[in-house]
N, C-alpha and C positions, 0 to 999 in steps of 0.2 A: 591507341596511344594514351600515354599519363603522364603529364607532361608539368611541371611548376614551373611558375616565374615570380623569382624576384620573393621568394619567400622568406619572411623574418619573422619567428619566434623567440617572445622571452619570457622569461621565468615571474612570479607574481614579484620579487622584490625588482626589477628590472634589469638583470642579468642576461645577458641574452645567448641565446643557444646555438641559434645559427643564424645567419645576415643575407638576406638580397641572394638566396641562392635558388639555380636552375636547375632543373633536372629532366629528365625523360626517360620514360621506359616505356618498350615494345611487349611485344609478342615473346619473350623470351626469359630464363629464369634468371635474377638476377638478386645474389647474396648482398645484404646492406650489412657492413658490419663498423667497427669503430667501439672506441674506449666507452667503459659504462657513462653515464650521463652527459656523454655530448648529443643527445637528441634523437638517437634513432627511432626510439616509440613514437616520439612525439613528429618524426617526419612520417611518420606511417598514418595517424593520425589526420595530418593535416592531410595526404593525399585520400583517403578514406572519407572523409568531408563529415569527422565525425570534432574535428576542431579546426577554429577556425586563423591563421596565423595572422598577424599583427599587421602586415604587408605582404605583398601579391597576393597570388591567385595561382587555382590547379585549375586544368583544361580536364574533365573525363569523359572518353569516348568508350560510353560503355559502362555493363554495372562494375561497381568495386566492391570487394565482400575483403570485411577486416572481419580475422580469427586473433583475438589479442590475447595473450598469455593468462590471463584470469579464466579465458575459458577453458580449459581444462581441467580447474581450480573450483570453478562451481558446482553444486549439487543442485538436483532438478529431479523432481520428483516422479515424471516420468521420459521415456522419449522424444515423446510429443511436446513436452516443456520445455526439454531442451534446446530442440526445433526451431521455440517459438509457435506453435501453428497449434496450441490446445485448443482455443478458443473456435478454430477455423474446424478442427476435426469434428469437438463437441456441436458444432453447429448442423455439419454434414450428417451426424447421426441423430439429432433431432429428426432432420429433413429424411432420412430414408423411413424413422419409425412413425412420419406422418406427422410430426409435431412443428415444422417447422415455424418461424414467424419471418413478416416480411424482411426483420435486420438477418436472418438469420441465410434468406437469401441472396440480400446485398454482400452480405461478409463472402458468401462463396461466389460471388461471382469471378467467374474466370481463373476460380479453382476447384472446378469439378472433380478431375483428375487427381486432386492432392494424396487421399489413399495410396494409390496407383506411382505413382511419384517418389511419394516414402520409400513404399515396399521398396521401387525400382534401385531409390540409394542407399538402403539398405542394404540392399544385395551385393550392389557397388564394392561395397567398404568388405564384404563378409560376414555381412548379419544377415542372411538372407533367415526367412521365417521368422524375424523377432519384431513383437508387435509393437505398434505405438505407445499401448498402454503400459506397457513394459516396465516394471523400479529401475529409474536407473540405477540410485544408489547399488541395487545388486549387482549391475554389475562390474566386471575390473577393471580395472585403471587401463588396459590395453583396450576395451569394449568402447570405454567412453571415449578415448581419443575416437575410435573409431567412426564413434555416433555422431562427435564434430564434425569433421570432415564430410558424412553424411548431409550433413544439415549442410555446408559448404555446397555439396553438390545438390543440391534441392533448390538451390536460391541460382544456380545455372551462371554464374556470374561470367564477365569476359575476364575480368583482373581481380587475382586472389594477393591479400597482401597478409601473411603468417610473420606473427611475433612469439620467436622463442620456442616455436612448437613442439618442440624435446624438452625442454624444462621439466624436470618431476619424471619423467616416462621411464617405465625399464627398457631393457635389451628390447624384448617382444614387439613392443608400444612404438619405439625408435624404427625398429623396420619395417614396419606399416608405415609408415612417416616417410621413409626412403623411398617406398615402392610410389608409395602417392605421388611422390613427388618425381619421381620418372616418368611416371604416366602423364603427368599436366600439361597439355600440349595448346593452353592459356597465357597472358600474362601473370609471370609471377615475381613480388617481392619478400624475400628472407628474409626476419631480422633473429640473426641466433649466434651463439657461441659453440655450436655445433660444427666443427673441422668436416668431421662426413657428412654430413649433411651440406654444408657449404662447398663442397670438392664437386658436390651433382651441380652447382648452377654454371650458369655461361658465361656471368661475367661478375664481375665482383666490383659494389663500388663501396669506397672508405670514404667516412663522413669524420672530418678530425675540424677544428679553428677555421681552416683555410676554408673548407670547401665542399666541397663532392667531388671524390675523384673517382673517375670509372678504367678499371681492368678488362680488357674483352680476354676476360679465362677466367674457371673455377680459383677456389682461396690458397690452391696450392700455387695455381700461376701467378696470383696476387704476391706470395709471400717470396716468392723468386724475384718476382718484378719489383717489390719495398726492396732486397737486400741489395738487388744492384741498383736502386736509389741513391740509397746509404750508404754505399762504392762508391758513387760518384760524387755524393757530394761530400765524403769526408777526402776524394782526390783534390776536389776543388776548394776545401778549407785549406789543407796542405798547401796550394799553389798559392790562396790570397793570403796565406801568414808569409810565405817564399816572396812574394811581390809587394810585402808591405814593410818588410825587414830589407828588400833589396831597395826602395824609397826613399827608406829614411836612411841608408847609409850614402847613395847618392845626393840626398842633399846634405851631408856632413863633410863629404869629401866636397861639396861643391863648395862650403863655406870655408871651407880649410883653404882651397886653393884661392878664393876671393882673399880668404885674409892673407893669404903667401904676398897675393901681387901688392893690397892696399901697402902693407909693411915694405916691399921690395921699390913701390911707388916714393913713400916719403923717404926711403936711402939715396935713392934718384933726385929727388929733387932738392936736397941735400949737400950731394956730389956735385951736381951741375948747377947749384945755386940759379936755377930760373924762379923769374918776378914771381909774388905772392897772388895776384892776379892767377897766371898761367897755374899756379900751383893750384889755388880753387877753383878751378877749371875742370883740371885734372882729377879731383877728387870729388866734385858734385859726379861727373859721369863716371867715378867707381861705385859713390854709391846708389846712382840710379839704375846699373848694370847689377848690380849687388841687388837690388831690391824684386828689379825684374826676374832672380836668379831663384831668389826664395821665394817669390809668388808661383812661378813654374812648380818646385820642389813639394811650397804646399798645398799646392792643387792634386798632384799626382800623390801624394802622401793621404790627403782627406779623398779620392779616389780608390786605393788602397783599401784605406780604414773601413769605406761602406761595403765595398766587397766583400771584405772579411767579413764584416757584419750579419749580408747573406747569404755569406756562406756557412757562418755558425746559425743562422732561422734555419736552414736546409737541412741541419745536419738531424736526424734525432738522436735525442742520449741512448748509450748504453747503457740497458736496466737488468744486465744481468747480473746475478748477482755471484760473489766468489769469494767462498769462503772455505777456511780449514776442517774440516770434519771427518778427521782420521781417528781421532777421539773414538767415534761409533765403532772402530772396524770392526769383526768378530770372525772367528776363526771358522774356515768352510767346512768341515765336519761336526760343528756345535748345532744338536738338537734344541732347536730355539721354543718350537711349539707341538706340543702333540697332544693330539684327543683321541679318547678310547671309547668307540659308543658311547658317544656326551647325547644326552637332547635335554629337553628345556621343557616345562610344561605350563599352558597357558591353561588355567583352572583346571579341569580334570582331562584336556586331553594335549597329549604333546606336540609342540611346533613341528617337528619334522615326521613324517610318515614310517621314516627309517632312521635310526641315530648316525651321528657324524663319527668318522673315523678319518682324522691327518694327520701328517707331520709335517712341518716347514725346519728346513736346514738352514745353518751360517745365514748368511748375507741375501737370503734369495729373494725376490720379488715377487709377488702374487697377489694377483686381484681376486676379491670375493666376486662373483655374478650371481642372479638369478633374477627371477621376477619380482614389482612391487610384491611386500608384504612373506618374501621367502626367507628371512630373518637371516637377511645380512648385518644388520646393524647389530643383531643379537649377538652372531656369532662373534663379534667382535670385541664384544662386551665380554663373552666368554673368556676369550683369549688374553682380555687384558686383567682378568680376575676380579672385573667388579660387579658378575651376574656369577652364581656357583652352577652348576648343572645341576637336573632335577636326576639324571641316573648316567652311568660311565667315570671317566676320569679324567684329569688334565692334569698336564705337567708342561711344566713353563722353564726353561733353560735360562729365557733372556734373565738377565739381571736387572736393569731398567726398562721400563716399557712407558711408552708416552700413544697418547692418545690426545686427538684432534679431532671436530667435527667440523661441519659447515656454519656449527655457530659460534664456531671457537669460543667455548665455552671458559677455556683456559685464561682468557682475560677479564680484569676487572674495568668492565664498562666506564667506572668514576674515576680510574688511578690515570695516570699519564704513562704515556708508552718507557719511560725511564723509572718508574717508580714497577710497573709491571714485570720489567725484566731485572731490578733489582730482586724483585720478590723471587724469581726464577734461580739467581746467580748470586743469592748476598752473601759472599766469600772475595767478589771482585771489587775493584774500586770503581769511582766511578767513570774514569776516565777510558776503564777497559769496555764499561758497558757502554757508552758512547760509540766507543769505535766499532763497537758488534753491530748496534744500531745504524751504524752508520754501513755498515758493509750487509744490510739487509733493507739498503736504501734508505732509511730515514736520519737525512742528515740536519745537522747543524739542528734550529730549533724546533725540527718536528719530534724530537727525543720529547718535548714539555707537551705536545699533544696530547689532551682525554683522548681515549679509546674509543671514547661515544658516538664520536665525531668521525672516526675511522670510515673509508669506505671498504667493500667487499673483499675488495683483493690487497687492502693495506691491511685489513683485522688479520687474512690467512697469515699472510706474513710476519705479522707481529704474534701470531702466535707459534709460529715455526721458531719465530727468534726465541720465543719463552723458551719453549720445548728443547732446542739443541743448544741453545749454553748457558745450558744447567751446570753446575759445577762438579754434577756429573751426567755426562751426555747420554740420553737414550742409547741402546743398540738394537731397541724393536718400536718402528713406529708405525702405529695403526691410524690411518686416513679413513673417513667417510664422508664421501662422496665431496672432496676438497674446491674440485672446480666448479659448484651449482654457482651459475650466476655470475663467475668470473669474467671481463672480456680478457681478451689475446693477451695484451701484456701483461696482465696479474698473472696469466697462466703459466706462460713461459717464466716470468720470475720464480714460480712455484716449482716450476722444471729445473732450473737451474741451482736450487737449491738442494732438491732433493736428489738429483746428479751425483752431488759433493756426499750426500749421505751414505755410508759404507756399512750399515746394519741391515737388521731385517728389515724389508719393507712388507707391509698387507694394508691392503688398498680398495674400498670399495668404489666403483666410481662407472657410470655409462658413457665416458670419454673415452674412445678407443684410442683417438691417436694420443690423448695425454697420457695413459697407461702403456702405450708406443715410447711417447718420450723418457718415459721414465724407467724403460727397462724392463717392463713386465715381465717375468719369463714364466709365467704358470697359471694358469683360470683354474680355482675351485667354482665349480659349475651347482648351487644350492637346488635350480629343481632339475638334478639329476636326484636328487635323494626319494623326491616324489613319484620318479617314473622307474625304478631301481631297488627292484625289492631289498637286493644285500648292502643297502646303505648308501653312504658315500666314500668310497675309502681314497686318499688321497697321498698314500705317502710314496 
């Protein structure tokens, strides 16, 4: 078990991240997920005991081995660097060539075995035969995850805690990643924006303001279980606005009928001329019955009120976003894209082994795939005409083509998001680019927001807003790799945008079910061109 109590973290300006909160985990795999900077690194952390939280304390039964997203990201100059364990091997090969010194057999004590070891996680992962001393740099970006995990399994831990462990990875990389993580029959924590990856664990807990909340099912069962939340509590918003409308008119009629009788009292005492006495008599107990009438009314009214209250904290906003983008359509027999034995040359020898040959029709959807470094990013370049091909042809149909990357380069970092999409759309007033803005979520005065200040999934956004109301709209948008680093909700806003979009799409990206949501309907596959002597041909 791994168990917290009462853990609070906060940020250096005194901010705080999470508060007095509990948690436990077993023997079982369990996705951490939640909005970008509400804390999940930094809960992985504090259970990893590699920082230390402000208040409480973690209980571990057992080693814990934190894989934090940087390592994938580092270069190490050989296997055994990466490891960690240079020092321990260089010492073990002192000692077999007789050189040993006494530190040199402190350092091995009780890792005899280590060679043996290695080899053994090596084999593990599918390096079997690749030595310690090994460049890592050589090898590929699928090698090194591999080597991770390796080093993971050398260190024998009870409880593995993986942050992001797809970030960066291609196709290849990703499904070593899957398989690992079927096999791990340890404790395990997830922390990723990984959908597939997240669908293999057992239970799913969301780290949001409130808390830690745990799902016993995969992220698909989580997102069933959030929507009939958000069912219930937007029935129970509905019922406390019904009960607080039904309140306040009850005690309207109540005052109404009080004033009928106080009025219908002095015609009374009036008609039957009784002493002035009897009369204030009569009217101190109307209006001491009167007062007890509206203390009842505003008791159940200020009842009402706070219900409502929690039932609108309950509710969460809807961040889809919906918008007009008929503008893009393009007509379903319009040759949007084609290449003719295009390749590309990287100093005297060509990117591709075989030159590219496609065509993408009207409105259609297709994702580029292949491995790091199979020049997907290139192709894209190709198609959008701001790389020319080194031999073949290309012919471009679209009329407008827009192009987006991960660092949305398309905005200016110092402008404000209303001065950005001015530059986008200066044809419009300003009241039209307000409300663009505003139906792409940034309302009221986040329009005067620097872009600098932007987070991940607010920059995507702001630059899609560039992009589609333009005063003339794309009808071919090229995406690379749009979701790195996104959480859930930038995602799906990302989805719901490009839903509305009615042009071509092409799309790089290792998000299966985001390229699911969006419609994909075609994979150009880049190292078929490697393994496929007569090319790629794709039309």
């Amino acid at each position: 078990m791994l168990t917290g109590h009462g853990l609070s973290v906060a940020l250096p300006d005194g901010t705080p991240l999470f508060s007095n909160l509990d948690c436990s985990f077993g023997p079982e795999r369990t996705g951490l997920t939640g909005r970008n900077g509400i804390g999940k690194t930094t809960l992985l952390q504090v259970l990893a005991g590699t920082r230390t939280p402000s208040q409480g304390y973690v209980v571990r039964n057992g080693v814990v081995f934190l894989l934090d997203q940087l390592a994938f990201l580092r270069s190490y100059p050989t296997i055994a660097a990466a490891f960690g364990r240079e020092e321990e091997l260089a010492a073990y090969g002192r000692v077999l060539e007789g050189r040993g010194t006494p530190d040199d057999l402190d350092q091995l004590d009780g890792s005899w075995d280590l060679p043996d070891r290695i080899e053994a996680a090596l084999a593990r992962v599918g390096l079997e035969g690749f030595s310690p001393a090994h460049p890592y740099t050589a090898l590929s970006g699928g090698e090194q995850t591999r080597v991770q995990f390796a080093r993971l399994l050398l260190d024998e831990p009870d409880f593995v805690l993986l942050d992001e462990p797809t970030n960066h990875l291609d196709r290849e990389a990703r499904a070593f990643v899957y398989q690992w993580v079927r096999d791990w029959r340890n404790g395990l924590i997830v922390v990723s924006h990984d959908r597939t990856l997240l669908d293999l664990m057992d239970r799913t807990a969301y780290l949001d303001e409130r808390g830690l909340h745990v799902y016993g099912g995969n992220f698909t069962f989580f997102q069933e279980q959030s929507a009939a939340e958000r069912e219930a509590a937007e029935a129970d918003l509905h019922h406390a606005r019904k009960e607080l409308r039904k309140s306040r008119e009850n005690a309207q009629r109540a005052r109404e009928r009080q004033e009928q009788r106080q009025a219908s009292g002095k015609l009374h005492v009036k008609k039957t001329g009784i002493s002035l006495m009897a009369a204030g008599i009569l009217k101190r107990r109307g209006e001491v019955t009167a007062g007890k009438l509206k203390d009842v009314h505003a008791d159940r009214i200020a009842e009402a009120e706070q219900a409502l209250q929690r039932a609108k904290e309950a509710v969460v906003p809807d961040r889809t976003i919906h918008i007009d983008l008929s503008s893009t359509a393009v007509p379903s027999r319009r040759r949007m894209v084609e290449l003719r034995a295009v390749n590309v040359r990287l100093g005297d020898a060509p990117l591709w082994n075989h030159p590219v040959t496609l065509s993408i029709m009207g409105p259609e959807r297709v994702a580029i795939a292949g491995r790091n470094g199979s020049g997907k990013s290139t192709l894209l370049h190709l198609i959008e005409g701001t790389l020319d091909p080194s031999e073949g042809e290309r012919y471009l149909g679209a009329q407008r083509v827009a192009f987006l990357d991960q660092r949305v380069a398309e905005l200016d970092p110092e402008a404000t998001l209303l001065e950005n999409v001015r530059r986008a759309a200066p044809e419009r007033p300003e009241h039209e680019l307000r409300l663009l803005l505003a139906r792409f979520l940034f309302r009221a005065g986040e329009a005067e927001k620097p872009c600098a200040v932007l987070s991940g999934g607010e920059r995507m956004r702001a630059g899609l807003a560039c992009l589609l109301c333009r005063d003339q709209a794309p009808d071919l948008l090229l995406l690379d790799e749009p979701t790195n680093n996104l959480d859930f909700q930038s995602v799906e806003e990302i989805v719901s945008v490009l839903q509305a979009f009615q042009g071509t799409l092409i799309v790089v990206s290792h998000d299966e079910a985001f390229l699911r949501d969006v419609g994909v309907e075609r994979v150009i596959d880049l190292d078929e061109i490697s393994e496929s002597g007569d090319g790629l041909s794709a039309i």
